[in-house]
C-alpha positions as CSV (number, residue, x, y, z in Angstrom):
1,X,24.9,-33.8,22.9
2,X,28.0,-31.5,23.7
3,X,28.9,-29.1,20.7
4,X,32.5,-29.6,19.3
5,X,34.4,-26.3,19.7
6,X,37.6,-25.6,18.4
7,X,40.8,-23.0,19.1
8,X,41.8,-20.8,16.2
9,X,44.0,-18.0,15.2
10,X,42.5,-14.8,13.8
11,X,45.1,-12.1,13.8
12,X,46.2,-11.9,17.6
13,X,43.2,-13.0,19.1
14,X,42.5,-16.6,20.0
15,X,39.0,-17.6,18.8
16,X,36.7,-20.7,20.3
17,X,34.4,-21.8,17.6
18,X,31.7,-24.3,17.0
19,X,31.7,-23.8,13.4
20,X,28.7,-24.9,11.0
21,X,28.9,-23.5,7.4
22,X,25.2,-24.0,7.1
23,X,24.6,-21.4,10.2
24,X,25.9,-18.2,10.7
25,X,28.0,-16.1,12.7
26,X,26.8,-15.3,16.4
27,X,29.4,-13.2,18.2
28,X,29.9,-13.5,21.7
29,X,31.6,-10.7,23.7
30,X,32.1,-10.0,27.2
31,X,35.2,-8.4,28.6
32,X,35.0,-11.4,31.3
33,X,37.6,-14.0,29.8
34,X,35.9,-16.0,27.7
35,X,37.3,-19.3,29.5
36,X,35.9,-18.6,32.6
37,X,33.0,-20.4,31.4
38,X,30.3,-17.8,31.5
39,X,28.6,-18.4,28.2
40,X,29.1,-22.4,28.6
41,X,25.6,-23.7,29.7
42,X,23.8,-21.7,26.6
43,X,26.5,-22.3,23.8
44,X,25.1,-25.3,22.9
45,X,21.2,-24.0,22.7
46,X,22.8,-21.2,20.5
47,X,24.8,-23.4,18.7
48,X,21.2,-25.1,17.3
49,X,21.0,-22.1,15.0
50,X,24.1,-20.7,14.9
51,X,28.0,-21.2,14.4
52,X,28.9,-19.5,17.5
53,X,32.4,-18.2,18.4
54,X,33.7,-15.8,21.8
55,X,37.1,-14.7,22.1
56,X,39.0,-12.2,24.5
57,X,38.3,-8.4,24.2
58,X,41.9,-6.9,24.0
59,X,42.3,-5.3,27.7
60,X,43.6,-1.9,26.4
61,X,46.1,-0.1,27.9
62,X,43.5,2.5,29.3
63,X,46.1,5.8,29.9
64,X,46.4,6.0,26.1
65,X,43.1,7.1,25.4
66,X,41.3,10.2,25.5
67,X,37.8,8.9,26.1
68,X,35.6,5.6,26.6
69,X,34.2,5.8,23.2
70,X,37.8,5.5,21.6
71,X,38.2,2.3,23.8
72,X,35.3,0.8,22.7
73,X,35.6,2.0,18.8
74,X,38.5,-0.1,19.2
75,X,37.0,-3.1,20.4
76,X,34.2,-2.4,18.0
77,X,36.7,-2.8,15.0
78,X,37.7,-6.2,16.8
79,X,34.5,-7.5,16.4
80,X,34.1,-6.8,12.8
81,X,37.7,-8.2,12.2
82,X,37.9,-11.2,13.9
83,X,34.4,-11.8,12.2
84,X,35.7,-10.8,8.8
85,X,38.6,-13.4,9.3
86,X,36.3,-16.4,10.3
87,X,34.8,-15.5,6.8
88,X,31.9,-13.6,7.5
89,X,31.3,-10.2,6.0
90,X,28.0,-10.0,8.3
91,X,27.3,-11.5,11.2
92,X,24.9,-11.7,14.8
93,X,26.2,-10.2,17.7
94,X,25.2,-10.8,21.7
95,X,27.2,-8.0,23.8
96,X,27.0,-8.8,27.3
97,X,27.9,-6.1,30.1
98,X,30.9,-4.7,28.8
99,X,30.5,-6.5,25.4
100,X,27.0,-5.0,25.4
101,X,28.8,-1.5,25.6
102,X,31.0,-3.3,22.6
103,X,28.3,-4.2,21.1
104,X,26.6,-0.3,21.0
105,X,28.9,1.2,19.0
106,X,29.0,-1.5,17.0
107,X,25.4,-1.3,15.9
108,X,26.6,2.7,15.7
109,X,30.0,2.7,13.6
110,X,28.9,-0.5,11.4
111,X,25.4,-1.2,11.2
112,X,26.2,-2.6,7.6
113,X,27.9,-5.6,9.3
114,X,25.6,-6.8,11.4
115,X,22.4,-8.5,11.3
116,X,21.3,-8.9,14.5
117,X,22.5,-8.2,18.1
118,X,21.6,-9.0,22.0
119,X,22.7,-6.8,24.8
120,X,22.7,-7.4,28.3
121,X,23.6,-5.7,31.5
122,X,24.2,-2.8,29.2
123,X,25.1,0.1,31.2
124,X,22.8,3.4,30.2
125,X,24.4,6.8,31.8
126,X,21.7,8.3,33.7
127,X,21.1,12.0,34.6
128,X,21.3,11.8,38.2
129,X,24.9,11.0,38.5
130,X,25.0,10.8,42.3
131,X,23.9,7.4,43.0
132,X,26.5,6.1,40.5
133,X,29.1,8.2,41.9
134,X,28.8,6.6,45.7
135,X,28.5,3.0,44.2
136,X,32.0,3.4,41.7
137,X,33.0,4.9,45.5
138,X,32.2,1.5,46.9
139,X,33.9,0.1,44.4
140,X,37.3,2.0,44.5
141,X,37.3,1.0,48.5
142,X,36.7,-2.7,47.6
143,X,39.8,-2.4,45.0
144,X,41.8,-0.1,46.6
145,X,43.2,-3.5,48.5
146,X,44.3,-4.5,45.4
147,X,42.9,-7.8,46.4
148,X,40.7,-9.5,42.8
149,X,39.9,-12.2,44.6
150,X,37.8,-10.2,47.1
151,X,36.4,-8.3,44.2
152,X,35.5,-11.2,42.1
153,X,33.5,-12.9,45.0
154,X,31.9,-9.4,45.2
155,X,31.0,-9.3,41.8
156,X,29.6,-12.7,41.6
157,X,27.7,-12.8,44.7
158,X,25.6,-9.4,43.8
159,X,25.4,-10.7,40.5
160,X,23.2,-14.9,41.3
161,X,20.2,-14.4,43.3
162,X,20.8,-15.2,47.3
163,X,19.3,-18.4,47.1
164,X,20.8,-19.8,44.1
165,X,24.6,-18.8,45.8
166,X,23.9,-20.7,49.0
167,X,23.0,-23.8,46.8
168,X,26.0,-23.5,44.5
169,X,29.0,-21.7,46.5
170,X,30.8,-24.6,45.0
171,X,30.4,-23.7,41.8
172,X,30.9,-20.1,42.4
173,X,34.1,-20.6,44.0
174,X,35.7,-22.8,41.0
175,X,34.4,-19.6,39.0
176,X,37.0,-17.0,41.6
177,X,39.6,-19.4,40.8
178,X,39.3,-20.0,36.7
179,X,39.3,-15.9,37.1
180,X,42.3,-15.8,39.0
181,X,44.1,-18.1,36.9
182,X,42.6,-17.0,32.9
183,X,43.3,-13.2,34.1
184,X,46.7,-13.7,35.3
185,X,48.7,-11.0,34.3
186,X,45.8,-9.5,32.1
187,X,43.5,-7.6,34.9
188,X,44.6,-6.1,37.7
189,X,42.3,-4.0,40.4
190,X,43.8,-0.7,39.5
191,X,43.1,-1.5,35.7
192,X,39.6,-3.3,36.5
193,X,38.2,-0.2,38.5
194,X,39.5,2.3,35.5
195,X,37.3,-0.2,33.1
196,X,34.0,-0.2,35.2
197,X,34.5,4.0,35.9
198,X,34.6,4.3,31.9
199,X,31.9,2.0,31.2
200,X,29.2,4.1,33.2
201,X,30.4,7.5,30.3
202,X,28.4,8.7,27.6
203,X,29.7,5.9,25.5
204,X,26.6,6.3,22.6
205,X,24.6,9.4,22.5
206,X,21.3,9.4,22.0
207,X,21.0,11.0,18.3
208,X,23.3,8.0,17.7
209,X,20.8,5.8,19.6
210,X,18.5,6.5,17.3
211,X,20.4,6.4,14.2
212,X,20.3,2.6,15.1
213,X,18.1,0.4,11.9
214,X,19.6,-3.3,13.5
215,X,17.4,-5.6,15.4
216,X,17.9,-5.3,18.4
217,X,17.4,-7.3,21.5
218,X,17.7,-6.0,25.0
219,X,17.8,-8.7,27.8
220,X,16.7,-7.6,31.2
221,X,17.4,-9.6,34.3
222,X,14.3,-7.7,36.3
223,X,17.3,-8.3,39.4
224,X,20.6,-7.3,37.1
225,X,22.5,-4.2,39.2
226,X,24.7,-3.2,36.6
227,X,22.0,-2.5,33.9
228,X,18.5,-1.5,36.3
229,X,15.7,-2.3,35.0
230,X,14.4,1.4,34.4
231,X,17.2,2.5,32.4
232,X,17.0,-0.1,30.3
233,X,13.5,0.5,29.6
234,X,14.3,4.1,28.9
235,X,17.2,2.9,26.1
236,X,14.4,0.7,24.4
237,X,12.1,3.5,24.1
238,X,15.6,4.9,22.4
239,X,16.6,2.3,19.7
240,X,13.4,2.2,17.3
241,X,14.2,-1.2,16.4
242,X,14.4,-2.8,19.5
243,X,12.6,-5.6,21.2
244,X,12.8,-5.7,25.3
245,X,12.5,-9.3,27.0
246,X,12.6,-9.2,31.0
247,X,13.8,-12.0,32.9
248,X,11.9,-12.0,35.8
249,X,13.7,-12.6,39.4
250,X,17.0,-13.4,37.9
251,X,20.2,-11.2,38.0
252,X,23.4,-10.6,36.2
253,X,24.6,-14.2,35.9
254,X,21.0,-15.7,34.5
255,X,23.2,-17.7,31.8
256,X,25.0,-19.3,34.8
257,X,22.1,-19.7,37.2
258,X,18.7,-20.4,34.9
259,X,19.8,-20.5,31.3
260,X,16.5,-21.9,30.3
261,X,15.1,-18.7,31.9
262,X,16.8,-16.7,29.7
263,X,16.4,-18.7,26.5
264,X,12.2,-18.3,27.7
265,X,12.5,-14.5,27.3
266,X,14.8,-14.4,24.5
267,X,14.7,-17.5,22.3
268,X,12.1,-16.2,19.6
269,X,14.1,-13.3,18.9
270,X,17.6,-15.1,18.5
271,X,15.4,-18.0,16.6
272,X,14.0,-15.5,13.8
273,X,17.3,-13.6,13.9
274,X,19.0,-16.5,12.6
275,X,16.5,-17.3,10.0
276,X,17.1,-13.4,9.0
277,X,13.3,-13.2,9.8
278,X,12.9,-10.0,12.1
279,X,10.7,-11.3,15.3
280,X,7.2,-9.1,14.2
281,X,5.6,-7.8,11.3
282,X,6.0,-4.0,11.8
283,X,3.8,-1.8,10.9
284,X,4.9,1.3,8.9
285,X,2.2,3.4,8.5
286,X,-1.6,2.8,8.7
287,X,-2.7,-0.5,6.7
288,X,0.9,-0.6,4.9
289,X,2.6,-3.4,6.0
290,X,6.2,-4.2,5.4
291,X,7.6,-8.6,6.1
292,X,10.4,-9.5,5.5
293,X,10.6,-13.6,5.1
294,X,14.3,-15.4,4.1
295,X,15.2,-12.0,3.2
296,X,12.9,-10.7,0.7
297,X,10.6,-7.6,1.5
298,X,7.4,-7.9,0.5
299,X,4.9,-4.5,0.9
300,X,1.1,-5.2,2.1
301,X,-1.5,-2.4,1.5
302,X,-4.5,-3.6,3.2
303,X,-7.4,-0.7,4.0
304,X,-8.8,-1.2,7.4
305,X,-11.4,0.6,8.7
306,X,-10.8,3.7,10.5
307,X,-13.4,2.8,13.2
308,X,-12.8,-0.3,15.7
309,X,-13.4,-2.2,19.1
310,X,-10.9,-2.1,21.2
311,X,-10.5,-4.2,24.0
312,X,-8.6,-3.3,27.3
313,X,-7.9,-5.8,29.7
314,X,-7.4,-6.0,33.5
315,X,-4.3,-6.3,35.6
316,X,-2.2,-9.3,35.3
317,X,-4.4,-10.7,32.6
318,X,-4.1,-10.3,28.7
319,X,-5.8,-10.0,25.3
320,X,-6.4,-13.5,25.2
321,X,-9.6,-13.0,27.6
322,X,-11.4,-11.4,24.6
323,X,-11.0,-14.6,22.6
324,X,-14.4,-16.0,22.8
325,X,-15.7,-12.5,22.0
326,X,-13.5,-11.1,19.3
327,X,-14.1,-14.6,17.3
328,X,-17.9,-13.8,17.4
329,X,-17.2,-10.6,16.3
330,X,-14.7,-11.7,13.5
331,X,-15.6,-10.7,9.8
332,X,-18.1,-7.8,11.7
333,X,-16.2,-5.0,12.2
334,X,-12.3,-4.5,12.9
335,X,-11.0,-5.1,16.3
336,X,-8.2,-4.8,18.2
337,X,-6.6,-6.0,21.7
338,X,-4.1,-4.8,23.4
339,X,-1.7,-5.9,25.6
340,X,-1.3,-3.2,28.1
341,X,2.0,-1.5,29.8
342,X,4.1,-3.5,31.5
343,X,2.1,-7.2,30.1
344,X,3.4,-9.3,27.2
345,X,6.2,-7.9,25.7
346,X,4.5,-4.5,26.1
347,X,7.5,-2.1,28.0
348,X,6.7,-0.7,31.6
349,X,5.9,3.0,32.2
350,X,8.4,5.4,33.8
351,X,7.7,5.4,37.5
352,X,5.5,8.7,37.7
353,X,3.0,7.4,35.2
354,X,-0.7,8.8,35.6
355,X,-4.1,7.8,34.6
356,X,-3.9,11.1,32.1
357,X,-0.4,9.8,31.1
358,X,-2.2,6.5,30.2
359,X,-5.0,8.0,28.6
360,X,-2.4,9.8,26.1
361,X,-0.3,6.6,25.4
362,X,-3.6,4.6,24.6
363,X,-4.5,7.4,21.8
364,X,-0.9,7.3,20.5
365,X,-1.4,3.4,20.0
366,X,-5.0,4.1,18.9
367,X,-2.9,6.9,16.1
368,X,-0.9,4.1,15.2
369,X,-3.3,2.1,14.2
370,X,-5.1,3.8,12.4
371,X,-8.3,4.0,14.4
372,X,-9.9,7.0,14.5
373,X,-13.1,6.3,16.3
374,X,-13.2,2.9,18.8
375,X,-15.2,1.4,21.0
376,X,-13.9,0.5,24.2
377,X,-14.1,-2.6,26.0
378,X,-12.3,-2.0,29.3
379,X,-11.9,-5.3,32.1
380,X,-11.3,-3.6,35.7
381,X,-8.3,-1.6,35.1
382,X,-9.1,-1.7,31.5
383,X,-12.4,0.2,32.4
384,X,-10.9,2.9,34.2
385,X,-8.5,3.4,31.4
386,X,-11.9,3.4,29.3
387,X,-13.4,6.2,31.0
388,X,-10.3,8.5,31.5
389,X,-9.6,8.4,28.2
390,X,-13.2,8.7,27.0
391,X,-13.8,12.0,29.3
392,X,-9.8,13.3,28.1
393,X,-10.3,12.5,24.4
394,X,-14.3,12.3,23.7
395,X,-14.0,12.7,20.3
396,X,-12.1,9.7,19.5
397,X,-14.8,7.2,21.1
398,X,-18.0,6.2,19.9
399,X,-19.0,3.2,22.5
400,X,-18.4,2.3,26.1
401,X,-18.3,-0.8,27.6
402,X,-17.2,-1.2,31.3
403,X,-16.2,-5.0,32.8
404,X,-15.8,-5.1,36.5
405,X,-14.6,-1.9,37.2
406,X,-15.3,1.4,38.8
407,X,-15.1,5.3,38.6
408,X,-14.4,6.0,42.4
409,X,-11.8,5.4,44.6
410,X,-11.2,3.0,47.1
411,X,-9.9,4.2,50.4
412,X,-6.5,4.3,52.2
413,X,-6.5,0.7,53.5
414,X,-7.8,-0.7,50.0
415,X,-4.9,1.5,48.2
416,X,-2.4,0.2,50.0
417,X,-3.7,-3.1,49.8
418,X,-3.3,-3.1,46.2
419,X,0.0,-1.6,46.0
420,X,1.5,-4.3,48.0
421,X,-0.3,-6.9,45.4
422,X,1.7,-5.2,43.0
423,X,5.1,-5.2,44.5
424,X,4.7,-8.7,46.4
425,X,4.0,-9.6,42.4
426,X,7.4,-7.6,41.2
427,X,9.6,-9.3,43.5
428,X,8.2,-13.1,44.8
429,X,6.1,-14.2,41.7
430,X,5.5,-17.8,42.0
431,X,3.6,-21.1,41.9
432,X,2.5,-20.5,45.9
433,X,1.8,-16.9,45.2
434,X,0.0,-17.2,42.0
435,X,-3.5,-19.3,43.4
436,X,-3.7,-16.2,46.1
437,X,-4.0,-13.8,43.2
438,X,-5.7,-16.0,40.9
439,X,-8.8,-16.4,44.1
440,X,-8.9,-12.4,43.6
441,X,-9.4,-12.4,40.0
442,X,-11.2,-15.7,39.3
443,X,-14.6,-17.5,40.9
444,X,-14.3,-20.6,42.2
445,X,-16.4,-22.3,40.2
446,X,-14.8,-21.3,37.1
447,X,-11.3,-22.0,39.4
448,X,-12.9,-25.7,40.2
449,X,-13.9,-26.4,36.5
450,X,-10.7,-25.4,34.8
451,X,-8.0,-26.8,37.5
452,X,-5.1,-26.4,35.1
453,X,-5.9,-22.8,34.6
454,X,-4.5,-21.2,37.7
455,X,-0.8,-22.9,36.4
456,X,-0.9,-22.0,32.5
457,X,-1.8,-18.0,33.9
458,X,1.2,-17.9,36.4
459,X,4.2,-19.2,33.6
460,X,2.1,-16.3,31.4
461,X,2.5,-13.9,33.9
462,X,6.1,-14.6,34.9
463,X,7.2,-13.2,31.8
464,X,5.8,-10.1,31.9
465,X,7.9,-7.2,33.7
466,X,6.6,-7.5,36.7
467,X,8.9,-5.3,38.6
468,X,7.9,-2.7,36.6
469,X,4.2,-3.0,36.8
470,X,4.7,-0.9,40.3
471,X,4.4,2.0,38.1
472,X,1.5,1.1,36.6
473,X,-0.4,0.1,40.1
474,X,0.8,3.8,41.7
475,X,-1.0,4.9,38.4
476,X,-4.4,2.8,39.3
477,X,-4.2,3.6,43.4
478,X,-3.5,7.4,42.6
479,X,-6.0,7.5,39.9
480,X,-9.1,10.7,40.6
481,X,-12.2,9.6,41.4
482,X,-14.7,10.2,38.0
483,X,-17.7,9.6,40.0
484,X,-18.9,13.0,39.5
485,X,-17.5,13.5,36.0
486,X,-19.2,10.1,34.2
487,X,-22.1,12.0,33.9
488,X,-21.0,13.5,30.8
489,X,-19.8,10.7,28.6
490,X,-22.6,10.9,26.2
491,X,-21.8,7.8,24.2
492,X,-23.6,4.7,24.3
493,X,-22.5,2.8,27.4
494,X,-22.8,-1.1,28.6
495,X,-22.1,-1.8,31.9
496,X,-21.0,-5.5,32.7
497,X,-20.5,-7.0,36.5
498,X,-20.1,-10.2,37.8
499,X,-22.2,-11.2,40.8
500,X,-19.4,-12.9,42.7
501,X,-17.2,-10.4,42.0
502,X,-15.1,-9.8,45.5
503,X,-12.2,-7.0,43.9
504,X,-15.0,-5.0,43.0
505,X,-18.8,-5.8,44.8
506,X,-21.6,-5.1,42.2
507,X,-23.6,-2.7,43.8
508,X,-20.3,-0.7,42.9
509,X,-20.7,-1.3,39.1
510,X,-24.3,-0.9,39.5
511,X,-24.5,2.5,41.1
512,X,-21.8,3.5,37.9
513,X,-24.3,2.7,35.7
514,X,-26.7,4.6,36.8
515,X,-24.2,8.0,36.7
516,X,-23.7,7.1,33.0
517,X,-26.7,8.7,31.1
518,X,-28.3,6.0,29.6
519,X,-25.9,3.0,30.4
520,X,-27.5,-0.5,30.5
521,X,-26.6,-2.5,32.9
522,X,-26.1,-6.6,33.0
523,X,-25.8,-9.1,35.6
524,X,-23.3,-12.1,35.3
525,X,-24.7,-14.6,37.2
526,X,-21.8,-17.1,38.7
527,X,-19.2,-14.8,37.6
528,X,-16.7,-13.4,39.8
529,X,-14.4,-10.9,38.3
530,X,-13.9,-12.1,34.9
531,X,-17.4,-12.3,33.2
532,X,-15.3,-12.4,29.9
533,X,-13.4,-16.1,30.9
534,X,-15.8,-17.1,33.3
535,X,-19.1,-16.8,31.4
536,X,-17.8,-16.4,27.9
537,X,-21.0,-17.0,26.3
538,X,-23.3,-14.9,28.3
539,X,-20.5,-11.7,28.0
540,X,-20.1,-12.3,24.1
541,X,-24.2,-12.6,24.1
542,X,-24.7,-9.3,26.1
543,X,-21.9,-7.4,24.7
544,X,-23.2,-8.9,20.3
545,X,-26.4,-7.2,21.7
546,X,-25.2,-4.0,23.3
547,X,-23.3,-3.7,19.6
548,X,-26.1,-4.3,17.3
549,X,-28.9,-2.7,19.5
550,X,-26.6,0.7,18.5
551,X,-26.1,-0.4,14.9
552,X,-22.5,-0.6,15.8
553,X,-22.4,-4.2,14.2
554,X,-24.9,-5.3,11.7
């Protein structure tokens, strides 16, 4: 059913509202007039929750100003106005390109108004200027006709992905001409390539950035131009209380092309937000807990044990391949698993990552947990992690357990092999690729016995940022070979290998062992390169045994 809207008057601005008294306020802002029909095929999802309203962001008269930040303290002001006279003192707010740059100073000049905001295609200044500088040259040529039809087409078409343009020109044409006619006398090219110039300044600094106590949602089409992928990353690490939910192989326009794409990677965010339930628990120190639940805070202490297994897992895989074992371990002793860079939600190293790098960021989440001693349990990638960090950081690890992995390196051909795994990953994820990785990772028996496997993994992974997973796969094929340093991890070590295993062959896991003073070895026979999902039974049994044979578990 197609939510009512309706045209009021607040102030000068003309507001479109689907107004429930029962919901409340989610802002819309984007400096694309809001008739163009860019929000349309997601108003009424959002509408479920919320009374949602858009109007027109004022198209200043940009000579007048000294900077970019007065323009968009100005717009800023709108927002909390036009909010103030639909009757809401607080309200949600979804900035998108240059309403996500509205939407930034927003969270900065009047955090006490909001309760929640989405941005997308926000536009981060980077340090390198150059590349910037030749694309706003692009631009100026484009615009220097003075020709906003040609520009809009130009703006549309880099914004859909190729295939979903030459499907729907149709539809992208009728968008040209709603532009044309809704911008009539309100945007010209001069004016439009003054507005994109000052959206790419230091618009929020970063002590302001981090000022920021809102929760915060930033949307990332993996494919969005305007807002790349990296920089976005590098403003999450920025706002402390934001979430970061990639769209993979969309662009710009993902609420045009694939809304249901977007509401995938975003909808339990906007969900709690509207329920004024932040997303997560977070965790404030170690075993103090602070939820907040229809408003209320309520403080946990809980004292947790400073020592823990922690499991690790393997590329393209997740904490949910430990099930069958951390449920045989529940009530035991504390453990933990963690969803590594660039998987889940978790955000995607900076392109020059390193194995040390990864090391360091594993004992900062270890420091945040609270867990002082652990026991590692590393799958494949996982194990090499493992090891690094056990021979950077040996006194913070008390155990050793190494699944299908290795301490040498493979050669040229094998590197660059895996690298092109990766990237074909980033950039072509999909039902026909996913069996072709899943036959690396998985047996076939286990592939033959669980046929609806190979589909529940692939919509799993395509939410992860696969695009930026590249920099964690440089960080595995550039990794140093440990072979000749294992030999002095002096913790109890298990060594776990699958006899099918075709990434890794066994005699490879076997000859590890035997550099690891004192590491037992195990045979999984049947299993290929996931003993833990494969064979759960025979890891959990092998791994219960490893633990209590060292008094680790009782």
């Amino acid at each position: 059913m197609t939510v009512k809207k309706e045209l009021t008057d607040v102030g000068s601005h003309k507001v479109v509202i689907s107004k429930d008294p029962e919901k409340p306020l989610l802002l819309l802002v984007r400096m694309a007039a809001q008739n163009m029909g860019l929000w349309d095929k997601i108003w009424d999802k959002l509408a479920e929750y919320y009374s949602v309203a858009a109007f027109n962001l004022p198209t200043p008269d940009l000579d007048k100003y000294e900077s970019g930040i007065e323009v968009f303290k100005k717009m800023a002001q709108d927002c909390v106005e036009v909010a103030e006279g639909l009757g809401y003192a607080k309200f949600h707010l979804f900035g998108w390109t240059g309403g996500a740059q509205v939407a930034k100073r927003c969270l900065v000049d009047h955090p006490q108004r909001l309760l929640s905001c989405v941005l997308m295609g926000v536009v981060d200044n980077p340090p390198e200027k150059r590349p910037m500088q030749k694309s706003l040259e692009l631009l100026k040529v484009i615009l220097a006709h003075g020709d906003l039809e040609l520009y809009t087409y130009f703006w549309l078409l880099s914004s859909f992905t190729p295939e979903y343009a030459e499907t729907h020109f149709d539809e992208i044409k009728a968008l040209v001409d709603t532009r044309l006619k809704v911008d009539t006398g309100r945007l010209d090219t001069e004016r439009v390539f003054k507005w994109i110039k000052m959206m790419r300044e230091d618009l929020v600094s970063d002590e302001e950035l981090a000022t920021i106590n809102v929760p915060t949602l930033l949307v990332a089409p993996a494919f969005d131009g305007w807002a790349h992928l990296h920089r976005v990353r590098k403003l999450h690490v920025k706002i402390k209380t934001s979430q970061l939910a990639i769209i993979p192989g969309k662009g710009a326009l993902v609420l045009v092309e694939d809304p249901e794409s977007f509401w995938t990677a975003a909808g339990d965010f906007m969900r709690a937000a509207a329920r004024l339930e932040p997303p997560a628990t977070r965790l404030t120190e170690a075993g103090h807990f602070t939820i907040i639940k229809n408003s209320r805070r309520v403080d946990v202490v809980e004292p947790r044990s400073a020592e823990a297994i922690v499991f690790l897992h393997g590329w393209l895989m997740s904490p949910h391949m430990w099930d069958h074992a951390i449920a045989a371990i529940d009530g035991r002793m504390r453990a933990a698993a963690l969803w590594q860079p660039a998987h889940g939600q978790s955000t995607a190293p900076e392109y020059d990552f390193t194995m040390p790098g990864w090391a360091r960021w594993l004992i900062d989440t270890l420091d945040a947990l609270n867990i002082r001693k652990a026991i590692l349990v590393g799958h494949s990638m996982g194990g090499m992690l493992s090891m690094q960090t056990t021979l950077a950081y040996p006194e913070r690890i008390k155990g050793l357990v190494l699944v299908s992995t290795q301490d040498s390196v493979w050669d040229e051909q094998k590197n660059g092999e895996f690298v092109q795994a990766v990237d074909m990953c980033g950039v072509a994820w999909s039902s026909e690729l996913a069996p072709q990785i899943a036959d690396l990772l998985m047996g076939e028996k286990f592939l033959k016995s669980q046929p609806a496997w190979v589909g529940t993994w692939a919509n799993e992974v395509a939410k992860y940022d696969l695009r930026g997973m590249s920099s964690l796969g440089r960080a595995i094929a550039g990794r140093e070979d440990m072979s000749e340093k294992i030999g002095r991890i002096d913790v109890p070590a298990l060594v776990v290998h699958g006899t099918e295993d075709r990434g890794i062959e066994i005699d490879i896991g076997r000859k590890m062992a035997q550099r690891i003073p004192g590491a037992r070895f195990e045979e999984m026979p049947g299993a290929a390169h996931c003993p833990p999902l494969e064979v759960p039974e025979l890891f959990t049994n092998k791994l219960l045994s490893f633990l209590a044979m060292h008094k680790f578990i009782i």
